[in-house]
N, C-alpha and C positions, 0 to 999 in steps of 0.2 A: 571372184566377186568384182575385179577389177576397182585402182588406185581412186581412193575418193576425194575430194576437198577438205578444209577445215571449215569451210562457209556452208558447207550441206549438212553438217554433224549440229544436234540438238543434245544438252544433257537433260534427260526426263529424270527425277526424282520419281524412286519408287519405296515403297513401304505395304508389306501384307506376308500376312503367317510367321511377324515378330521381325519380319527381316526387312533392313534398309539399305537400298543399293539406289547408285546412280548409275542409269543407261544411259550409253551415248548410242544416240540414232541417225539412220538417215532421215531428211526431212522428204527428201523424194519419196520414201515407198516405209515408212516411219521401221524400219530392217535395225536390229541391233549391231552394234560390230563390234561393241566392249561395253563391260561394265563396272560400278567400282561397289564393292562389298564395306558399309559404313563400320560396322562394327571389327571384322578381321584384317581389313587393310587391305585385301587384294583385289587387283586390277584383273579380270577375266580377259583378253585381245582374242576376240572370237574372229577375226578377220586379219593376219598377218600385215597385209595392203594397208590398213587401216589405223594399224598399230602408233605409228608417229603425232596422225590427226588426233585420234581417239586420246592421246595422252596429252596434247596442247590444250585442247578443250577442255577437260577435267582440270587441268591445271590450277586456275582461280581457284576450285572449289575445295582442290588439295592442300593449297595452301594458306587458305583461310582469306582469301583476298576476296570473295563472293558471299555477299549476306546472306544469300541463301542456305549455305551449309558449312558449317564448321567438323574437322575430320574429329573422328573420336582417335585412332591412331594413325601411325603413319602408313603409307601406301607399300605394300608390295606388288611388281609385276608381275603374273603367270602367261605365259602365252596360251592357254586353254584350261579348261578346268582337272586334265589330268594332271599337269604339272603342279599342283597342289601339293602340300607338304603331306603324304602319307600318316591315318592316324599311326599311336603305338600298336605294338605287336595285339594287346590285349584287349586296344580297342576296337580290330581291324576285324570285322567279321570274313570278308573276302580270304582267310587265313582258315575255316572253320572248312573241315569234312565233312561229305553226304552221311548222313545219319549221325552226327555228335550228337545230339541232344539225346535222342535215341540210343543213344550207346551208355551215355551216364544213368538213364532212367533204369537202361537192364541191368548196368551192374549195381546199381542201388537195391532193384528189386530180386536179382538172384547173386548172392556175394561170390559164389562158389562156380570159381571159374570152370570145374569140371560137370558141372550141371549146364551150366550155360553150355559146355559144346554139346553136351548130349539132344538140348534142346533145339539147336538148329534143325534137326531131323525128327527127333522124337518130341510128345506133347509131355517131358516129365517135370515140366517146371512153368509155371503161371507167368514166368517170362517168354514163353515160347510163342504165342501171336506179335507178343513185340521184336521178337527176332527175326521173324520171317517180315515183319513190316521194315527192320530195317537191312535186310539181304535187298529188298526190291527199291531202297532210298537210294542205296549203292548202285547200285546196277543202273536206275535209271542219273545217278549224279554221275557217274563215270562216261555214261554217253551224252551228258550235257557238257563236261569237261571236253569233248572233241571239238566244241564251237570256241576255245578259248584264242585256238590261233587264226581264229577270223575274224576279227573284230570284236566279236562278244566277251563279255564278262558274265560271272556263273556265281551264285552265291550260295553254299548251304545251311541248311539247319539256321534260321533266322530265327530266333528267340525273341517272344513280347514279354511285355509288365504283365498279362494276363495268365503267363503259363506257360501259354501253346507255343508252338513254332510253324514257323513256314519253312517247308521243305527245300525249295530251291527258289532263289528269286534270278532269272535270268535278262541281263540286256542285251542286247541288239539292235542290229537295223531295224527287223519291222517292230521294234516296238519292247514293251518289259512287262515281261508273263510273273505273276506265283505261279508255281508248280507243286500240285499236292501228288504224293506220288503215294498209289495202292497198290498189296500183292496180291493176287487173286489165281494164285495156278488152276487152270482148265476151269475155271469158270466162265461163264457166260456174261459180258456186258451190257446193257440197253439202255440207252440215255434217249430219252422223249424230251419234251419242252421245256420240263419243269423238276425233274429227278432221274434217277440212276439207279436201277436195278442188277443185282449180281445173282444170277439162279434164281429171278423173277425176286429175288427178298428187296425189298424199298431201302433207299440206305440215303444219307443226309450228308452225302459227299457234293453234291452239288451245293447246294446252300453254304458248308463251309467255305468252299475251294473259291464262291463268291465274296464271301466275305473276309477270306482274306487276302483276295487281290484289293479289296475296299478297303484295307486296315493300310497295305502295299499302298497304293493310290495317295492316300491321306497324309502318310507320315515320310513318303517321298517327294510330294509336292510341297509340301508345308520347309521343308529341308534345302530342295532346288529353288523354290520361289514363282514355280511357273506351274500350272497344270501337267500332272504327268500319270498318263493313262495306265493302269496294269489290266492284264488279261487272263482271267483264271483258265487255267491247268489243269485237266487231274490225267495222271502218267500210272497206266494201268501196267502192271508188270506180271506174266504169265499167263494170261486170259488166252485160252480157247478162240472165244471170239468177242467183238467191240461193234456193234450195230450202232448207229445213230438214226433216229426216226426223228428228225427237226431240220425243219427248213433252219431257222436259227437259234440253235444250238445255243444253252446257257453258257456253257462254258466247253473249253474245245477238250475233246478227250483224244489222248492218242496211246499208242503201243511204246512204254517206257523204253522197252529196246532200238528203238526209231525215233527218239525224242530228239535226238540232233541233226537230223532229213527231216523232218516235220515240222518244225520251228525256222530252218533255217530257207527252206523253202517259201515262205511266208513272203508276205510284199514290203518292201524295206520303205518306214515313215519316219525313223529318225536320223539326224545327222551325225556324222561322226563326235562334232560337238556334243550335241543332245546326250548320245549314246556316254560321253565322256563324264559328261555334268551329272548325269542320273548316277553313272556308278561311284563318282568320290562320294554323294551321299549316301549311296547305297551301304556301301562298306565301313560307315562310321557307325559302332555299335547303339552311341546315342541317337539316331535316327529314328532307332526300335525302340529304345529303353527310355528316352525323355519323355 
């Protein structure tokens, strides 16, 4: 971004979605290069270069010497938003396996752990569609975990206030998908405009897999303090075959077992920054749970 002045930097006051931060900007091209978090103390230096100005300028306003804001606490530096204190273990969803939630529901629902294995093959227990749904959460979370040493971060089994969970929420360059993941061995796929058929039967995977990139959207922007776009998913695992008949597509469908060549293939819109900031909230359990 190259070395900037102290005479070009502006502190903007900002406040929306509960949260109060001061941005230092440029006045040239109004670019952030740090920001200061009112309530937790820490300094974000989204621009290395910029680091020394960005912390002169905030200074007054650190120290109480600017009527315009007085600190609630005292200042911490991070040099980007990964460098953030990690929550605890318990609160850390980034720490959660492809299909936990699904794991506690089947051992709730079939105690007997020799039933349960019998049911991954055979239908002899009312746990067995939920086993075969979570053999295909694994499979497709194990191929989303290849993207982990590329930049991306992978999250599973994200649990709401409401119940449900989201299967995988993934970040990246191009962008932060939900991922609802289906098993559907040698069935037939077809997604038109507006829903998704498995062996021509109508099914309301679309509608969900939007609405919870929308639930994603909501409670990670409200968390970042910025607009933060998610893009529903659904990660079809064993299918025969996946037809799409839509110029634009509700939400993107692909082959669970290609979920990490398909996603990563994608046109890259966030920054390493962006990509950073989205996952410290991502991983904090209360992002889902407040």
């Amino acid at each position: 971004m190259g070395e900037g002045t102290v005479e070009e930097l502006r502190v903007q006051p900002w406040r929306r979605y509960g949260h109060e931060r001061l941005y230092v900007n440029r006045s040239t091209d109004g670019k952030a290069v740090a920001w200061y978090d009112c309530k937790t103390g820490f300094i974000s230096v989204l621009y290395e270069d910029y680091r020394d100005h960005a912390l002169t300028v905030l200074a007054p306003y650190l120290t109480g010497n600017s009527a315009s804001h007085q600190p609630s606490v005292a200042p911490t530096v991070v040099n980007s938003p990964q460098d953030a204190p990690a929550p605890k273990d318990s609160d850390d969803v980034s720490l959660n396996r492809p299909g936990d939630t699904l794991r506690r529901h089947i051992e709730t629902l079939e105690p007997n752990a020799l039933l349960r294995l019998l049911a991954r093959w055979w239908n002899v227990s009312e746990a067995h569609s939920w086993i075969v749904g979570l053999r295909g959460e694994r499979i497709t979370g194990a191929r989303l975990n290849r993207l982990s040493n590329r930049g991306w971060h992978i999250l599973h089994s994200i649990e709401l206030p409401s119940g449900a969970d989201i299967d995988h929420i993934v970040i990246g360059p191009p962008g932060v998908f939900a991922v609802n993941t289906k098993h559907h061995r040698g069935k037939s796929i077809w997604l038109g405009d507006h829903a998704l058929t498995v062996n021509r039967t109508s099914t309301r995977y679309v509608q969900i897999s939007r609405s919870e990139a929308s639930v994603a959207a909501k409670r990670l922007s409200a968390t970042c303090g910025w607009p933060v776009e998610v893009r529903p998913v659904l990660a079809v695992v064993g299918a025969a075959k996946i037809t799409t008949k839509s110029a634009v597509p509700p939400v993107l469908v692909i082959n669970g077992t290609e979920a990490d060549r398909r996603l990563s293939g994608l046109t890259p819109k966030l920054s390493p920054t962006q990509v950073a900031e989205v996952f410290a909230a991502a991983r904090q359990r209360r992002t889902w749970q407040d």
